[in-house]
N, C-alpha and C positions, 0 to 999 in steps of 0.2 A: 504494500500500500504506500504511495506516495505521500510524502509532508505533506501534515496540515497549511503548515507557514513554510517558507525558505527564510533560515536565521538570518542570512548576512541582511538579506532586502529588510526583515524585519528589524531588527538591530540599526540599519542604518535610515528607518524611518520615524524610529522613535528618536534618537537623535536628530535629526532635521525639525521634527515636531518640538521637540525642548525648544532646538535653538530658534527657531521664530515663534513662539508660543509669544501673543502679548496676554494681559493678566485681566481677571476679571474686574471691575469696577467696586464692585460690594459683594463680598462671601461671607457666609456664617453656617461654622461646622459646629452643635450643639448633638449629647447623650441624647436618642430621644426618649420619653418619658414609656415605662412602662405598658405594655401592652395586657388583658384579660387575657389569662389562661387559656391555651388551647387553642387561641386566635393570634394573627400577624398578617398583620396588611401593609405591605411593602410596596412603597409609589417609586418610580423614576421618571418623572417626566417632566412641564413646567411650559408655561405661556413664551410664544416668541420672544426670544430675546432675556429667557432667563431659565433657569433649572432648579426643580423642586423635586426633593428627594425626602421619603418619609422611611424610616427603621431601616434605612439601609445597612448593612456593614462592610467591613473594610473591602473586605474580597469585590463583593458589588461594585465597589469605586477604583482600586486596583483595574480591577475588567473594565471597567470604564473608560480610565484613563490611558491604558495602551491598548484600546481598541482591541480586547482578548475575550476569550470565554470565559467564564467563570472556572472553569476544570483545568485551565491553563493558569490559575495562580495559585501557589502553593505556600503557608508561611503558617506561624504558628497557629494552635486552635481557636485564638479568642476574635481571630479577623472572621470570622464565621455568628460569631455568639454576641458580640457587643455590635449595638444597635446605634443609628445617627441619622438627626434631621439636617440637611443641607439645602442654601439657597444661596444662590449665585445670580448675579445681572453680569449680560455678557455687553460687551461692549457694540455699539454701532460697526458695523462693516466685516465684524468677525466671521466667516463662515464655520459653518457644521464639522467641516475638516478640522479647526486648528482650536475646538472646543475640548478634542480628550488632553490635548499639550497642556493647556491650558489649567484643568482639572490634575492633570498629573506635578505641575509644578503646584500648586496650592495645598497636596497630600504630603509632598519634601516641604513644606513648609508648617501646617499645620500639624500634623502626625507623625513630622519627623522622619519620613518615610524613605528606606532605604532600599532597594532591589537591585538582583541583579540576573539574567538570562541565561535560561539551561533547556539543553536539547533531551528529553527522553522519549523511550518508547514504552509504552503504558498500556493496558486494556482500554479497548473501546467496543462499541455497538456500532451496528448497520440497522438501523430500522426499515424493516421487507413490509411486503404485503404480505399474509397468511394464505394457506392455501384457501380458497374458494371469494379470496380478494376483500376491500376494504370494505367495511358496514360503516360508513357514517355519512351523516346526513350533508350534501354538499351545500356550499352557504353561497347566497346572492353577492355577485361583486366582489371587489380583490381590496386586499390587506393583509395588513402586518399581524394581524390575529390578538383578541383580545383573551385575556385568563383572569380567570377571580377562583379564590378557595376558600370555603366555610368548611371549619375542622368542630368535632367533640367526639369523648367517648372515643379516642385513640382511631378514628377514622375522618378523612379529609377527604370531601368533595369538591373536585375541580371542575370547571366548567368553563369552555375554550367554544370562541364564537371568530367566524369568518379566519381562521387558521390556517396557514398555507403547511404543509410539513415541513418546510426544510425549519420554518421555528418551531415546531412544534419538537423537531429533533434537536434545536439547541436549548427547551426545554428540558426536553427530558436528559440532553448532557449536567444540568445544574444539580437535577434532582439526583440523579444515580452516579456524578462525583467521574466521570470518565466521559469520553466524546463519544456524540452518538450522532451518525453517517444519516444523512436523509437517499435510502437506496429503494423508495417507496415507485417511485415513476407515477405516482400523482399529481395531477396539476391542479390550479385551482389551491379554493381554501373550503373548510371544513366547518359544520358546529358539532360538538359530541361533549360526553361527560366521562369524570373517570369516577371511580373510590378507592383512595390507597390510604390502605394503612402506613400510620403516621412514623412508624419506626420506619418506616420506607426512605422516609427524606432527614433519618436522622443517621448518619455514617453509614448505609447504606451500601459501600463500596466491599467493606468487612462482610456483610450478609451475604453477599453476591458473592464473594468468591466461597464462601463456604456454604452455599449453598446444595451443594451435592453433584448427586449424576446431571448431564445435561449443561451444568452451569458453568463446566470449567474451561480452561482457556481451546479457545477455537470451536464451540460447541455451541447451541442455542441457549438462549437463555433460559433460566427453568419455566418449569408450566408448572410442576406442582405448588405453586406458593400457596398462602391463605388468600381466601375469597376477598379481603380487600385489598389484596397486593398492587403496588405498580403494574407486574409482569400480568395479571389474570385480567385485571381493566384494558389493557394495551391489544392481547389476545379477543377479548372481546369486541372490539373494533376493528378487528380482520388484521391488525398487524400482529408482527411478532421482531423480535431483537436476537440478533446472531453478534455471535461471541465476536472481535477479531484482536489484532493489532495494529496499532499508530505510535511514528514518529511524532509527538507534537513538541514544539517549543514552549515551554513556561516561564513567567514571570514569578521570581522565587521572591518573597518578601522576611528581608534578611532581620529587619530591625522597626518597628514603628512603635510609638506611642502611644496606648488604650486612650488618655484622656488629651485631645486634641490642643494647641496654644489658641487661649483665648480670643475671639473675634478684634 
């Protein structure tokens, strides 16, 4: 399987990105305030010409900021677990391009954020069709696909409106912690619903390889799981995930600070 990224181009575009990054106008990186149990409602998004981020954590802004997935940055456990509201005004005339530079110089500045860039080859998924092909409902008109998730009772219902796959496969790379291939040959976007169990989205990556027969390297992923699984929702919908491997490049986060410098 072919690189995800080619390092040298990648490496030599985040340095480009640094060095003409100009800076936001007004930033404020705040804890954000406790969430209800069993629930988490994670925003990235924000009105032209500014960026409003709700519980996000590090990893999210990491990924943000060199333009990566989330399974391509790797740093201690707490970039996962500690929570932050962020808002930024971007400046007149900036484009969309020179926004993660941007983002990336304010994490070396506020979080003390230190990285550095490493090549591995890791498990990942191919998300296929199933045999007898996709069960989901196709959705009016094109986009980038909307998700919302209402958890309790150790099970989380998600529900994903006008979905195209290839995101819906860089979803599911977040949740299961490895990159997951859109090898689906679907066009178009999607509405459908899943229910997984909520240990599903917590280290997720551990249960997976010990998952048993079926689950190991270069094999399907299993089908025996519990009724709420990722894997059994996913099957339901006519797909299914095969085992592989990928070279990807990661963003390694060597050193940051939990509580951000002051606005």
């Amino acid at each position: 399987m072919k690189p995800l990224f080619a390092s040298t181009l990648f490496a030599c575009a985040l340095f480009a990105q640094t060095a003409a990054a100009p800076a936001f106008e007004v930033a404020s990186i705040k804890p954000s305030p406790p969430q209800p149990m069993g629930q988490l409602a994670v925003r990235m998004g924000g009105d032209p010409g500014r960026i409003n981020y709700t519980a996000v954590n590090l990893k999210n802004l990491v990924s943000r900021a060199f333009a990566v997935k989330g399974y391509q940055v790797s740093g201690p456990s707490w970039i996962d677990s500690e929570r932050y509201d962020v808002t930024a005004k971007i400046p007149e005339g900036v484009t969309p391009d020179q926004v993660p530079a941007m983002l990336r110089a304010l994490l070396e500045e506020r979080f003390k954020l230190k990285t550095h860039l490493e090549k591995k080859e890791m498990p990942a998924y191919e998300l296929l069709q199933a045999k007898g092909g996709a069960k989901m409902e196709a959705a009016e008109g094109e986009g980038r696909g909307r998700m919302s998730m209402e958890g309790g009772d150790g099970t989380m219902k998600m529900k994903a409106l006008q979905m195209p796959m290839s995101n819906f496969s860089d979803n599911l790379a977040g949740m299961l912690g490895r990159p997951v291939i859109d090898k689906t040959d679907l066009k178009g976007s999607f509405n459908f619903e899943l229910d997984i169990a909520m240990s599903d989205l917590q280290g997720p990556m551990v249960r997976v390889q010990r998952a048993g027969p079926g689950g190991g390297e270069g094999g399907p992923a299993p089908d025996s799981r519990p009724a709420g699984s990722l894997f059994t929702s996913i099957q339901k919908l006519g797909l299914r995930l095969e085992s592989k491997k990928a070279s990807v490049d990661l963003v390694i986060v060597d050193s940051a600070e939990k509580v951000p410098v002051e606005n």
